[in-house]
C-alpha positions as CSV (number, residue, x, y, z in Angstrom):
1,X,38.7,19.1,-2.4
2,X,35.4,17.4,-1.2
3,X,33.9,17.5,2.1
4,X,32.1,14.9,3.9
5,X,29.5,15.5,6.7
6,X,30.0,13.7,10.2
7,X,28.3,13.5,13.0
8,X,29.8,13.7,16.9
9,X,28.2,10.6,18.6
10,X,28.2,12.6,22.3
11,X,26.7,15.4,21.9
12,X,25.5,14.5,18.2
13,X,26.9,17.5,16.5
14,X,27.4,17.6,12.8
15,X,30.4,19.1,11.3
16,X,32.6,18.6,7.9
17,X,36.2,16.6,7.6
18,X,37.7,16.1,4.4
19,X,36.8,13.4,2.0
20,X,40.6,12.0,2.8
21,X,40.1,12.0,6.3
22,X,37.0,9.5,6.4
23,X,37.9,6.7,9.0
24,X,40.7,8.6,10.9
25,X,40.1,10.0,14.0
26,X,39.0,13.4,14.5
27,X,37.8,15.7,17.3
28,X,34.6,17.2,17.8
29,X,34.7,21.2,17.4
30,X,31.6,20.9,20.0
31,X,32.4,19.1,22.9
32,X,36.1,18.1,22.1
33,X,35.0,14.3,21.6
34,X,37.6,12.2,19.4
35,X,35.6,9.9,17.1
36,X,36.3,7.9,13.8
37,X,35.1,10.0,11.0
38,X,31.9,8.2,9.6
39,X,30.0,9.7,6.4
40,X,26.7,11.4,7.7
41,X,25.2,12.9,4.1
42,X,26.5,12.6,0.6
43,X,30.2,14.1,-0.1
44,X,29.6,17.8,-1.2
45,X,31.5,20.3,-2.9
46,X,32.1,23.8,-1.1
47,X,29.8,26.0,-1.5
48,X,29.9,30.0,-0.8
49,X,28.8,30.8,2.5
50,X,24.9,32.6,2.6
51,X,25.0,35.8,3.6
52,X,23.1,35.5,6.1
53,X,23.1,31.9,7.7
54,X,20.9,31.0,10.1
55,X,23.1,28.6,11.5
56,X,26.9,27.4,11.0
57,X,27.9,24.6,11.0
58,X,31.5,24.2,12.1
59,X,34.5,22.2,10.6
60,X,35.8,19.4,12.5
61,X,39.9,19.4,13.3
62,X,41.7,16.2,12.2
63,X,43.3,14.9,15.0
64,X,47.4,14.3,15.1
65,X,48.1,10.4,16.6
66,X,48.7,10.2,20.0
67,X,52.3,9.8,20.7
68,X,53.8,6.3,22.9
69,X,54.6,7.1,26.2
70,X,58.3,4.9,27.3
71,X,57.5,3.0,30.4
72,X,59.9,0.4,32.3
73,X,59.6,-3.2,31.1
74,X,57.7,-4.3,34.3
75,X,54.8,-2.0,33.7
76,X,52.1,-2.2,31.2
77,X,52.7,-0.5,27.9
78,X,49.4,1.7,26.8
79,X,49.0,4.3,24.8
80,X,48.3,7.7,26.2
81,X,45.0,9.5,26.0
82,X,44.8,11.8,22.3
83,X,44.8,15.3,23.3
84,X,41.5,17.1,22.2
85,X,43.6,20.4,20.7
86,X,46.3,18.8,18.8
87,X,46.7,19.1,15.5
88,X,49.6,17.6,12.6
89,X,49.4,19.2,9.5
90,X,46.1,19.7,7.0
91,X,45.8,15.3,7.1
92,X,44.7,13.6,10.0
93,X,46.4,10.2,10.9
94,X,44.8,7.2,12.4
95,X,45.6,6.1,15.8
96,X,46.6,2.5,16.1
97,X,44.5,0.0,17.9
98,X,46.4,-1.7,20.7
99,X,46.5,-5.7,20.0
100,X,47.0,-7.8,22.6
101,X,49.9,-10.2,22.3
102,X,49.0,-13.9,23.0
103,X,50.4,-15.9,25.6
104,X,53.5,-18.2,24.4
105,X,53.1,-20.2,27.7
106,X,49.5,-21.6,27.0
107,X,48.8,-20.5,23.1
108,X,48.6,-23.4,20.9
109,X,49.3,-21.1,17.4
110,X,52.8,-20.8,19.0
111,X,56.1,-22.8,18.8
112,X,56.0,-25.1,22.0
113,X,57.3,-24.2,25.3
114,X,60.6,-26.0,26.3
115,X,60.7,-28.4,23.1
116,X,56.9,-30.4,24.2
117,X,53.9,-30.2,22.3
118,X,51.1,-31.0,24.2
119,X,50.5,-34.1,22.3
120,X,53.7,-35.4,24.0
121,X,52.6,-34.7,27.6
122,X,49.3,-36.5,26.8
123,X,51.9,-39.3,26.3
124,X,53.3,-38.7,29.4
125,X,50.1,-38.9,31.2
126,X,49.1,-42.3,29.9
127,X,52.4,-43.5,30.9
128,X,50.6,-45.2,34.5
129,X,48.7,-47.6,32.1
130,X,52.1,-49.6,32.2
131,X,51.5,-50.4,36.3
132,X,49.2,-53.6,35.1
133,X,51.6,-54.8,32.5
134,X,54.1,-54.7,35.2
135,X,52.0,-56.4,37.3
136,X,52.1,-59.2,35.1
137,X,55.8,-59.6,34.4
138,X,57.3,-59.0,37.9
139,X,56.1,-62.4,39.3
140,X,58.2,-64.3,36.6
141,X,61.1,-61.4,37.6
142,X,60.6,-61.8,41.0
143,X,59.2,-64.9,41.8
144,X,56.8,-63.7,44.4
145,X,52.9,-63.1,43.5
146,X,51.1,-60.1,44.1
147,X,49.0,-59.8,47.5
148,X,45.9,-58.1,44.9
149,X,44.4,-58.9,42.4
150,X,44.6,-57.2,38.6
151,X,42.0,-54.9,39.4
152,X,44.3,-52.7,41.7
153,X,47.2,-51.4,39.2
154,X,44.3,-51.0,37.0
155,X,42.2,-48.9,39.1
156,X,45.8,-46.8,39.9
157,X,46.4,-46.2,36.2
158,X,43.0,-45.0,35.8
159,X,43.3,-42.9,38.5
160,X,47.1,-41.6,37.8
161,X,46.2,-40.7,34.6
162,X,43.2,-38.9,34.8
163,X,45.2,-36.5,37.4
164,X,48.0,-36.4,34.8
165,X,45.6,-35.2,32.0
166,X,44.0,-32.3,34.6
167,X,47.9,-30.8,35.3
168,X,48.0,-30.7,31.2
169,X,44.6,-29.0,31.0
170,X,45.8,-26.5,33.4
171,X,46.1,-23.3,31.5
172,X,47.2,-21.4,34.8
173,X,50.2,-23.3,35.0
174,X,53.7,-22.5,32.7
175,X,54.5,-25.9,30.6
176,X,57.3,-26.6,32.6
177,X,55.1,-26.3,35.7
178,X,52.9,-29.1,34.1
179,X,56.1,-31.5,32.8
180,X,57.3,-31.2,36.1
181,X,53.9,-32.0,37.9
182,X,53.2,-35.1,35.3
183,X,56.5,-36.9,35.9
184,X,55.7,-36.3,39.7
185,X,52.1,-38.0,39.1
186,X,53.5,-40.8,37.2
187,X,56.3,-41.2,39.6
188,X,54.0,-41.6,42.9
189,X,51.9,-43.7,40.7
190,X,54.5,-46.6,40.4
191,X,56.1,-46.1,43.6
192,X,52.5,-46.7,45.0
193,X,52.3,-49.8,42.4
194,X,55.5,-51.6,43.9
195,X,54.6,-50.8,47.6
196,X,50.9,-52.6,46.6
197,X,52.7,-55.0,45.1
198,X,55.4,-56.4,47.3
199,X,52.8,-55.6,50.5
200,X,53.0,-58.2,53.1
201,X,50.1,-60.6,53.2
202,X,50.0,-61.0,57.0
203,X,49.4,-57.4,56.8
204,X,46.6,-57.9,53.9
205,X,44.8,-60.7,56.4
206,X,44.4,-58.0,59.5
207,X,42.9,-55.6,56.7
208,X,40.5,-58.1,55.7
209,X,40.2,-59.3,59.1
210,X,39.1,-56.1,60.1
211,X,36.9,-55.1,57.4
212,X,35.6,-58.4,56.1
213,X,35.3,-61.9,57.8
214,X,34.8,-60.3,61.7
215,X,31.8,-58.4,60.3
216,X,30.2,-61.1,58.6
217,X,31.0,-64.5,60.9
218,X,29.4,-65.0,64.0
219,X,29.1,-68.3,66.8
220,X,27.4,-71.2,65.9
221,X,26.8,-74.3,69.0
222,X,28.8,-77.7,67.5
223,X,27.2,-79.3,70.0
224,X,25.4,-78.4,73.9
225,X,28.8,-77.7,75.3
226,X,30.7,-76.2,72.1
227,X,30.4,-73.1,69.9
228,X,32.8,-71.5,67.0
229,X,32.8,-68.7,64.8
230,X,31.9,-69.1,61.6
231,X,31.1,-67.4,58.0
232,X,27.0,-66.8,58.7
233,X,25.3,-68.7,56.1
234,X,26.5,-72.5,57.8
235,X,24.5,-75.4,56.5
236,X,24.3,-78.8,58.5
237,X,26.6,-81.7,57.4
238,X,27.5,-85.2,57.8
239,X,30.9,-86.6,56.4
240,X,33.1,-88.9,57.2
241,X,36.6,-87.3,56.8
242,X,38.0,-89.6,59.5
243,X,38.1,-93.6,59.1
244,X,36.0,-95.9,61.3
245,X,39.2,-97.7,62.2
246,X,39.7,-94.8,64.2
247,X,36.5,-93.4,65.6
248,X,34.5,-96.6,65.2
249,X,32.6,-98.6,62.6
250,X,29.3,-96.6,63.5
251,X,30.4,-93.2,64.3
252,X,29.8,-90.5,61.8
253,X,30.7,-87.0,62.2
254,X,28.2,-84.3,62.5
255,X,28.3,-80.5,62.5
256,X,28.2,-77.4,60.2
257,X,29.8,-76.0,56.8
258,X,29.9,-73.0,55.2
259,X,31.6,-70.8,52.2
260,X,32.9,-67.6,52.4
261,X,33.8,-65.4,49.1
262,X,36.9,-63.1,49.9
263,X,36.5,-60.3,47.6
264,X,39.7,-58.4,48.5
265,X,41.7,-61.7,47.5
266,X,39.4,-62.7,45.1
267,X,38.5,-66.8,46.4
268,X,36.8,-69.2,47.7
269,X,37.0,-70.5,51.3
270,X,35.4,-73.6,52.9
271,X,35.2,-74.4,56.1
272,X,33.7,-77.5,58.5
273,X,33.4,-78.0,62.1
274,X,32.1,-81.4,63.1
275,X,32.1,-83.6,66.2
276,X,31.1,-87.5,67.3
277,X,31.1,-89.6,70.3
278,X,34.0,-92.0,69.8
279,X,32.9,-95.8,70.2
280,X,35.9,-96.3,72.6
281,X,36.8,-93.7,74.6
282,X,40.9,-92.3,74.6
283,X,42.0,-92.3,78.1
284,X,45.0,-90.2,76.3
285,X,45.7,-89.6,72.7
286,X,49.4,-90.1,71.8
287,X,50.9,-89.3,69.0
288,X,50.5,-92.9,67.7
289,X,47.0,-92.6,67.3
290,X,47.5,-89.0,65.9
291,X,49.4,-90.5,63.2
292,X,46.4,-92.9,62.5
293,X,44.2,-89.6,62.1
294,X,46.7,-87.8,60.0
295,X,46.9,-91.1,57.8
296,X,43.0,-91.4,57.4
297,X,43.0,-87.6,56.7
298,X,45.5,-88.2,53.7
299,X,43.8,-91.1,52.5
300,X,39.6,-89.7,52.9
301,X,40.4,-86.2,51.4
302,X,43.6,-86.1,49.4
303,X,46.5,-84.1,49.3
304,X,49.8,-83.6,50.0
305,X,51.1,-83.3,53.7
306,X,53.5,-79.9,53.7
307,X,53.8,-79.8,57.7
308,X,52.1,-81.4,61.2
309,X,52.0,-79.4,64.9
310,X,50.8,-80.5,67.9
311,X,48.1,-78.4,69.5
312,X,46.3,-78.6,72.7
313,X,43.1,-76.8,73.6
314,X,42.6,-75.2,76.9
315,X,45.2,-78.5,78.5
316,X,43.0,-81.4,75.9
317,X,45.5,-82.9,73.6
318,X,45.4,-82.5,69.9
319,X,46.9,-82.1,66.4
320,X,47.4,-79.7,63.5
321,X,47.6,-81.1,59.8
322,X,48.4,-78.7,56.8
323,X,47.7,-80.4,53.5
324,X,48.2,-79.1,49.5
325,X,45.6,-79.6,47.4
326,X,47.0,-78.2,44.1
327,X,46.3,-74.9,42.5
328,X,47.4,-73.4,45.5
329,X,44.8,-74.8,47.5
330,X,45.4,-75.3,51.4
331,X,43.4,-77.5,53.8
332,X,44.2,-77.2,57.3
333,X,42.5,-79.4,60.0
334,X,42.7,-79.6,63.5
335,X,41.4,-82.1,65.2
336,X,40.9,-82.7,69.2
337,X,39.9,-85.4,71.7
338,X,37.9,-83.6,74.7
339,X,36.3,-86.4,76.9
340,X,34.9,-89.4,75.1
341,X,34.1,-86.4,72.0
342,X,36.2,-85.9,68.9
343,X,35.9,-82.7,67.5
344,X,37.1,-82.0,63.7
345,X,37.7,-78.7,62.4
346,X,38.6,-77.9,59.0
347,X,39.6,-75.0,56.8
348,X,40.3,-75.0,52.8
349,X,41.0,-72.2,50.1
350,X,43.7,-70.2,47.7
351,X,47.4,-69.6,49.5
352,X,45.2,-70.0,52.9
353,X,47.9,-69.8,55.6
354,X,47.5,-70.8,59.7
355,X,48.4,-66.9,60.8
356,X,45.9,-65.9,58.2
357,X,42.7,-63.9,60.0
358,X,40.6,-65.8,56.9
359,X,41.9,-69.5,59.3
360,X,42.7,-67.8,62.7
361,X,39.6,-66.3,62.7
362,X,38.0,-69.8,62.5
363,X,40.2,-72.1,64.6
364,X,40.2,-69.6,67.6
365,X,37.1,-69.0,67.7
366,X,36.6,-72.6,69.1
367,X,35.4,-73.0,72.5
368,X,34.4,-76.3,74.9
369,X,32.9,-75.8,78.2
């Protein structure tokens, strides 16, 4: 039989293995080393040893497979260190490689965990996107319209989803860690939907009472002896919302208006604070001539009266009007008598409500010395 020359990568040794045993493990006469059995020279036949050699070269011992050593189930299962001076037989035997076994929790090759591919929690985790179509169908189910606009269930789903798709990305966590995670995402989601939903508005106003108009109205003077609060880009006006049957053929109203642009409830809101020296002066306003005002209101600007209160202003007499205007529009005008001055203060715009801080925030704000 043929012999093949190999040489000991550690200490770099040559010795001879049999043609057979090329790519089995052997050990190194030398230094003991275990090594796969490459080809160094050309296979040679034996040849008789010189008499007097110079130098031998020694024959390298096929080396016997390591045997498996039993461990409990918890531990890890290696393989033994080959011992340098074993020997099975005249043929060596290759030791297997260890090969690591994927993981069937997060390897896609395998069948899928619990029944769900992944392609069915991706489904899962778009389920949010169904918050706006809600949004849409409950007022006809409900009757009631949303406090916010669109533009909330839609940022929600965005947001839902884009944490559901993370929990399926996460490798770390077992599949039913991440079913269980995504249904919990997409659970908070709608819950978080309805409570947005049904959310009072009187609760909406005092957010945007806080945060919005407060910040951005301040006092303007009606007149020497009266201010109010309003949005802070007023322009001057002069209208005539009130007939000259009732403050004279030559009085005219004069004051401010101004717009305000609610982003949170997505509107427009007027508003108008005026004031005239009446031609006559009331001794005391009853609510015969309030009538007259509420008449000339209806008739001047339009709209439907929904209700009427009476309303006094720090012990001067005067009156409350709250008129539709269609497409949810609401106009709500007060107006008082204060000496031989009429003052008229108005306030218009979408589902606009007395208690709201978008009209409190303006009628309140009124002040006569």
């Amino acid at each position: 039989m043929s012999l093949a020359v190999v040489r000991c990568p550690a200490c770099r040794g040559t010795s001879r293995v049999e043609s057979d045993a090329l790519g089995e493990v052997v050990a190194c006469p030398r230094c003991q080393s275990s090594f796969v059995a490459v080809e160094e020279a050309q296979v040679v036949s034996p040849a008789p040893v010189p008499a007097a050699p110079t130098r031998r070269t020694a024959v390298a011992r096929p080396v016997a497979p390591p045997r498996r050593r039993r461990l409990p189930p918890d531990e890890s299962d290696d393989w033994d260190e080959p011992p340098p001076n074993r020997t099975s037989g005249s043929r060596p035997v290759a030791v297997a490689t260890p090969v690591l076994i994927p993981d069937p929790e997060h390897d896609p090759h395998q069948a899928p965990v619990a029944g769900l591919p992944v392609s069915v929690l991706v489904g899962l985790a778009l389920l949010p996107f169904g918050i706006p179509l809600l949004w849409l169908i409950m007022p006809m189910v409900t009757g009631q319209d949303a406090a916010l606009s669109i533009a909330v269930p839609l940022a929600l789903a965005v947001a839902a989803s884009a944490l559901c798709l993370g929990v399926v990305k996460t490798i770390d966590w077992t599949a039913t860690t991440r079913i269980k995670g995504v249904l919990m995402l997409v659970g908070l989601a709608y819950l978080s939907a309805a409570g947005l939903y049904f959310l009072k508005k009187e609760l909406m106003d005092k957010v945007q009472g806080f945060f919005g108009p407060t910040s951005e109205w301040a006092f303007v003077p009606l007149d020497k002896n009266s201010r109010i609060k309003m949005p802070s880009n007023p322009e001057k006006c002069e209208d005539q919302p009130l007939g000259p049957g009732v403050v004279g053929p030559n009085v005219k109203l004069v004051g401010l208006q101004a717009t305000y642009e609610s982003d949170l409830r997505g509107g427009t809101y007027k508003y108008w604070a005026m004031s005239a020296t009446l031609a006559a002066p009331v001794a005391k306003p009853d609510d015969a001539w309030f009538n007259k005002i509420g008449d000339e209101l209806k008739r001047v600007r339009g709209g439907r009266l929904l209700q009427k209160h009476t309303v006094t202003h720090r012990g001067h007499p005067g009156c409350e009007w709250e008129f539709e205007l269609g497409e949810d529009t609401i106009r709500i005008v007060q107006v008082f008598v204060i000496d031989n001055r009429v003052y008229y203060l108005s306030a218009e715009g979408p589902k606009l409500a007395r208690d709201d801080d978008l009209a409190d925030t303006f009628f309140q704000s009124f002040w006569v010395n």
